[in-house]
C-alpha positions in Angstrom: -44.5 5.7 31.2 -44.2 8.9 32.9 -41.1 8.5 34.6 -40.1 7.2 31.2 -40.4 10.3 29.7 -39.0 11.7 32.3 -36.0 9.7 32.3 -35.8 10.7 28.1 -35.9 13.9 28.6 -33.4 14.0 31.5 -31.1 11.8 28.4 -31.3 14.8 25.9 -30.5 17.5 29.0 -27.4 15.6 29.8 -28.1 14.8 33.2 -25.6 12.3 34.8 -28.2 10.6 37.1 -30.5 10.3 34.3 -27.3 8.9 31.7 -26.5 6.4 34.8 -29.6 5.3 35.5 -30.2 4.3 31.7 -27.2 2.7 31.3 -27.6 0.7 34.1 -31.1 -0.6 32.7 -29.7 -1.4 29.7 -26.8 -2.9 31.0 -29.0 -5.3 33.2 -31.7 -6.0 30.1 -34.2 -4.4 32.5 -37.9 -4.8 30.5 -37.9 -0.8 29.8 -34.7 -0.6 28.0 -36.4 -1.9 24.9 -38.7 1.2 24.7 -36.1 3.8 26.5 -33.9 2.9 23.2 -37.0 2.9 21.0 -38.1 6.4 22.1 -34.3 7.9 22.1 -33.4 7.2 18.7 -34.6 9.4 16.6 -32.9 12.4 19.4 -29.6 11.4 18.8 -27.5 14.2 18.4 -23.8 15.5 17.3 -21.8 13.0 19.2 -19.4 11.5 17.8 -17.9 8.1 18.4 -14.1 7.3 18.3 -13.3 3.3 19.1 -10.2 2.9 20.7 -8.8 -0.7 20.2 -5.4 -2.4 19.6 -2.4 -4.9 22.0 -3.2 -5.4 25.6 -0.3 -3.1 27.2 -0.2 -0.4 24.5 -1.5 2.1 26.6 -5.0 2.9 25.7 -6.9 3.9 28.9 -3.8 6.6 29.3 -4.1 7.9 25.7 -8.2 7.9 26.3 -7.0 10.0 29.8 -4.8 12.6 27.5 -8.0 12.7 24.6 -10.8 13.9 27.5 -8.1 16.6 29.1 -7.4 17.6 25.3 -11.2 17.4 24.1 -12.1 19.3 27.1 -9.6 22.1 27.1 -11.2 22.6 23.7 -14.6 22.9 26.2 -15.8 19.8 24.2 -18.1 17.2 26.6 -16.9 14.0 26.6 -18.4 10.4 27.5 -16.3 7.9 27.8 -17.8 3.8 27.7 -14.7 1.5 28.6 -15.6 -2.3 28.3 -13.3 -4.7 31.1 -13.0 -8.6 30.8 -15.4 -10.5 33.0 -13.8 -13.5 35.0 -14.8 -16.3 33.9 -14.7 -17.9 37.3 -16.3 -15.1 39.4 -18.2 -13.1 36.5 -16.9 -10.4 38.0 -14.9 -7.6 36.9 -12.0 -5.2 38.0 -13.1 -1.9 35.9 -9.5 -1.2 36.7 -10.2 2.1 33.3 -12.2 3.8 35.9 -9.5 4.2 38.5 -6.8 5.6 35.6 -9.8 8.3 34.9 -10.4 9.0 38.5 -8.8 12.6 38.3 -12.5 12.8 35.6 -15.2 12.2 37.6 -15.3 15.5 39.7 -15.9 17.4 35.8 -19.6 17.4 34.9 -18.4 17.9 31.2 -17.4 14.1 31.5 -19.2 11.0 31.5 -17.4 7.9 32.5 -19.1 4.8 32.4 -17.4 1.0 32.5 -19.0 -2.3 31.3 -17.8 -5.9 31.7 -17.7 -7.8 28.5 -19.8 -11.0 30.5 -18.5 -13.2 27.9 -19.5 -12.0 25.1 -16.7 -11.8 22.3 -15.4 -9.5 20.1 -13.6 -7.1 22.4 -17.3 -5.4 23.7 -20.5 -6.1 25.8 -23.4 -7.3 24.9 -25.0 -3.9 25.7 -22.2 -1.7 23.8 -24.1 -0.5 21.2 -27.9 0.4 23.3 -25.2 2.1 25.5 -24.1 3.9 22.5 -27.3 5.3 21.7 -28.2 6.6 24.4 -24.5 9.1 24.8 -25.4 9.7 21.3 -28.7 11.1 22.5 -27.5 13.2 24.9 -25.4 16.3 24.8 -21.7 15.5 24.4 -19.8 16.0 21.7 -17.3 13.7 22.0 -17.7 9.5 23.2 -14.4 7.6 23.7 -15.5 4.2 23.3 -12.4 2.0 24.3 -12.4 -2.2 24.3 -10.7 -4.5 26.2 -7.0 -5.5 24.8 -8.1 -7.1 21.3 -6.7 -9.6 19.1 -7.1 -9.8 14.7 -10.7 -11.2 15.1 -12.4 -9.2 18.0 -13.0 -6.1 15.7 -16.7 -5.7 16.7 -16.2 -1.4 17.4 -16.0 -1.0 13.8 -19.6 -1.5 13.1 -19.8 0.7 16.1 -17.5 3.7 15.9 -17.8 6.4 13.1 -13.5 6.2 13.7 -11.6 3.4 14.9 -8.2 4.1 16.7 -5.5 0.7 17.0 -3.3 1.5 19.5 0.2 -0.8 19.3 3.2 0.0 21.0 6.9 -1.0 20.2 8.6 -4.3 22.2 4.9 -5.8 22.8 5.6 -8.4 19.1 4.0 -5.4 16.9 6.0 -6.7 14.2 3.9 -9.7 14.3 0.9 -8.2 15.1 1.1 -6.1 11.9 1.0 -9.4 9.8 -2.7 -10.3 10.7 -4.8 -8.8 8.3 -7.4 -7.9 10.8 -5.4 -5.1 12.9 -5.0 -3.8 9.4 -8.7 -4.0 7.7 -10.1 -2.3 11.3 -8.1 0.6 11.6 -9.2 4.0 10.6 -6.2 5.8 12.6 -2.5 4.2 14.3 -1.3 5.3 17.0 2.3 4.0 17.9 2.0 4.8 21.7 5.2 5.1 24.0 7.1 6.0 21.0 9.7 7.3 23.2 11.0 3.9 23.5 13.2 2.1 21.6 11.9 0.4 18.3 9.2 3.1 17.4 10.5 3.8 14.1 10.6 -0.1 13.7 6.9 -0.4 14.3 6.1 2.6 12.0 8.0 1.0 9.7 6.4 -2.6 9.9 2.7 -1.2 9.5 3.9 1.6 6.8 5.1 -2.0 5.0 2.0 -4.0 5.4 -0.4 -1.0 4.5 1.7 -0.6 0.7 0.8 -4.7 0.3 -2.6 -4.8 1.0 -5.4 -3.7 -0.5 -9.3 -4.0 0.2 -12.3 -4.6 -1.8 -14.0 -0.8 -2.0 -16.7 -0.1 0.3 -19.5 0.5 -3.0 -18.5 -2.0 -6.0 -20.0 -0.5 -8.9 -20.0 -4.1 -10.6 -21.3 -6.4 -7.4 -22.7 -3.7 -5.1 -20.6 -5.1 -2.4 -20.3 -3.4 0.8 -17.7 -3.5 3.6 -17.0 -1.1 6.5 -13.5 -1.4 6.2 -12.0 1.9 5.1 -8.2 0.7 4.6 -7.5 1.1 0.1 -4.9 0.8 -1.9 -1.4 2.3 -0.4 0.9 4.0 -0.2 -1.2 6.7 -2.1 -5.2 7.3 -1.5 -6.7 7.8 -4.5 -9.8 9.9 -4.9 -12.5 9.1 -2.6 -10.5 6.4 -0.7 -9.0 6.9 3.1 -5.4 6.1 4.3 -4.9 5.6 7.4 -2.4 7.5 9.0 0.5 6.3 11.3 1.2 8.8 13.9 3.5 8.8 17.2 2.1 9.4 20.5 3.6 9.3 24.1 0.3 9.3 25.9 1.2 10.5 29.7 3.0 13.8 28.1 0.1 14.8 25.6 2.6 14.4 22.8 1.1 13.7 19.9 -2.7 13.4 20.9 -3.0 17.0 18.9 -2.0 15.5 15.9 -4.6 12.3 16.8 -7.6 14.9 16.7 -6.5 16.3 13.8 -6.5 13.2 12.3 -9.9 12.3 13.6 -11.3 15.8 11.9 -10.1 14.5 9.0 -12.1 11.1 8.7 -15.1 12.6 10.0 -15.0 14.7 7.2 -14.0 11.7 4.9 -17.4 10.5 6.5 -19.4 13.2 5.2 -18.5 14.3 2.7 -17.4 11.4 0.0 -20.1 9.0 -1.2 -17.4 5.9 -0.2 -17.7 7.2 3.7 -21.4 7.2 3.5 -21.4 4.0 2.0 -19.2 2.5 5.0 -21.7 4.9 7.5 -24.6 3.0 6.0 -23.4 -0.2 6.0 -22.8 -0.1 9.7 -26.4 0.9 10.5 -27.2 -2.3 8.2 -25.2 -4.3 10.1 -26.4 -3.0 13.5 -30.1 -3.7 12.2 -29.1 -7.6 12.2 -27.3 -7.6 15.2 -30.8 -6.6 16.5 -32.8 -8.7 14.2 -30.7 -11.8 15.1 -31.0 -11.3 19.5 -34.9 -10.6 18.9 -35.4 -13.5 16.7 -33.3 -15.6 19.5 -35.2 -14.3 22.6 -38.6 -15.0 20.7 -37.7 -18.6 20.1 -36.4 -18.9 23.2 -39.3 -17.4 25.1 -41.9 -19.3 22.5 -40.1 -22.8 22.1 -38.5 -23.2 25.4 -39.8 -26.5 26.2 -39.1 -27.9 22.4 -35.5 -26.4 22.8 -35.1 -27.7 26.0 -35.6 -31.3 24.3 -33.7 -30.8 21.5 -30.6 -29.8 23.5 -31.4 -33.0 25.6 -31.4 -35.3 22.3 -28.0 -33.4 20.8 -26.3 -33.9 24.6 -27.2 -37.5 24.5 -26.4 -37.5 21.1 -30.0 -39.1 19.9 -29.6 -36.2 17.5 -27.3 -33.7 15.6 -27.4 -29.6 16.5 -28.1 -28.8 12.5 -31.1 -31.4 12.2 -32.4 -30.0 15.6 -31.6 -25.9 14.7 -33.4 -27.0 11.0 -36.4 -28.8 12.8 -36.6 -25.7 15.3 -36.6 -23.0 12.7 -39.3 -24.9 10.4 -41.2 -25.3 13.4 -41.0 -21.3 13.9 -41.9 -20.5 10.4 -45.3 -22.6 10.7 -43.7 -25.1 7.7 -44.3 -29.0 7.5 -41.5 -31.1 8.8 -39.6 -33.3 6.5 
């Protein structure tokens, strides 16, 4: 417990040994991440979280290069979490963000860390979010969090980030892209990278379309109290209280345009803060976090407490003596203490 506390404190002093040696605990489900997170939560700090998501080839780990120079000329510190695909023949992965930040790693102001996604969906690790806590606990002001090349339906950095980023880029089928309502509903900020090439404007032009059609349910109903983290209203115009997400050019390996990014990332934060709609969205996420967390705990204990019974079931459904939703039902009242049927 000692070197526990140790281990905390070094966390809130910003120590990169200390910062690596956590992640890695979390990273491998060691038995003391459970209380290293437990004990670290209630330090977290000013850091604040910017997801970074959008097409494979848009050029995200190069616009996450030219935000830490930028951040750090304004002597901001920056970590950085940058989730790779696993293989899944090897289970390995290439990290291949951590050799495009290479020119990073010699500045103690940054912290560049690099998970694989092992399989799980939705564009992050497993261990995103634990990871997450733990920069926020520390001393930076700034944490890049940046997926692996997404689709409409891996939007998990949403419920993570306090502002997502989508990243497109013209000539990669933007157009199409643009269409699928989830790109859309995610997106806090666009960035049309490598907008020195041809077909920028057109891509501006698609998502400046698709954001006038579409409209979203508001993050506090007065009449259903529903919620949704989604900040993306009624276009072209914001009205009061409501976010618009703006549309901005960037050619990431000449800094142009990553000014104007920051900028626009002041702006949400304050949105954030300071309108009862962004703390709405703010609270929803830490709702939604809560059953992420409530769902893996209530899967490990009926894992680690009805192995053997689980271990039949899966033999029955395999052999198909039973079906998964009579076996999942049967397991369930079985964990509740209820009667069978």
């Amino acid at each position: 417990m000692s070197d526990l506390s140790t281990l905390v404190q070094g966390i809130q002093d910003g120590n990169m040994r200390a910062l690596a040696r956590a992640c890695r605990l979390i990273d491998e489900r060691d038995s003391h991440a459970f209380e290293l997170l437990k004990r670290i939560f209630t330090h977290e700090g000013r850091a604040y979280v910017i997801g970074v998501t959008g097409t494979p080839g848009a050029g995200k780990s190069t616009l996450v290069d030219g935000l830490i120079r930028l951040y750090r000329e304004q002597g901001k510190r920056v970590a950085v979490l940058a989730v790779d695909p696993t293989s899944p023949y090897t289970g390995g992965a290439i990290l291949g963000d951590r050799i495009r930040m290479q020119q990073h790693f010699t500045d103690e102001g940054v912290f560049i860390r690099s998970i694989a996604t092992r399989g799980h969906l939705g564009g992050l690790s497993r261990s995103t979010g634990d990871v997450l806590h733990v920069l926020r606990a520390s001393t930076f002001d700034v944490v890049l969090l940046e997926t692996v090349g997404v689709g409409q339906d891996e939007l998990e950095v949403t419920q993570l980030a306090d502002t997502t980023l989508v990243v497109m880029a013209p000539g990669l089928g933007d157009d199409i892209q643009a269409i699928k309502a989830g790109i859309l509903e995610v997106a806090d900020v666009f960035a049309v990278n490598k907008s020195d090439r041809v077909g920028a404007d057109a891509t501006v032009q698609d998502l400046q379309q698709m954001l006038a059609l579409r409209r979203v349910p508001s993050p506090v109903s007065k009449t259903q109290g529903h919620t949704a983290v989604s900040t993306l209203r009624a276009a072209p115009e914001a009205e009061d209280g409501e976010w618009l997400p703006p549309i901005l050019k960037t050619v990431a390996h000449r800094q142009e345009g990553l000014a104007d990014l920051v900028d626009a990332f002041s702006k949400h934060r304050a949105f954030l803060t300071t309108t009862e709609t962004g703390k709405a969205i703010q609270a929803e996420r830490q709702v939604a976090e809560f059953h992420a967390i409530l769902y893996q705990a209530l899967i490990e204990a009926v894992d680690a407490r009805f192995a053997e019974q689980v271990s039949e079931k899966l033999r029955d459904i395999v052999d198909r003596r039973a079906d998964p939703y009579s076996s999942a039902e049967a397991l369930v009242r079985s964990a509740m203490g209820e009667p069978q049927p």
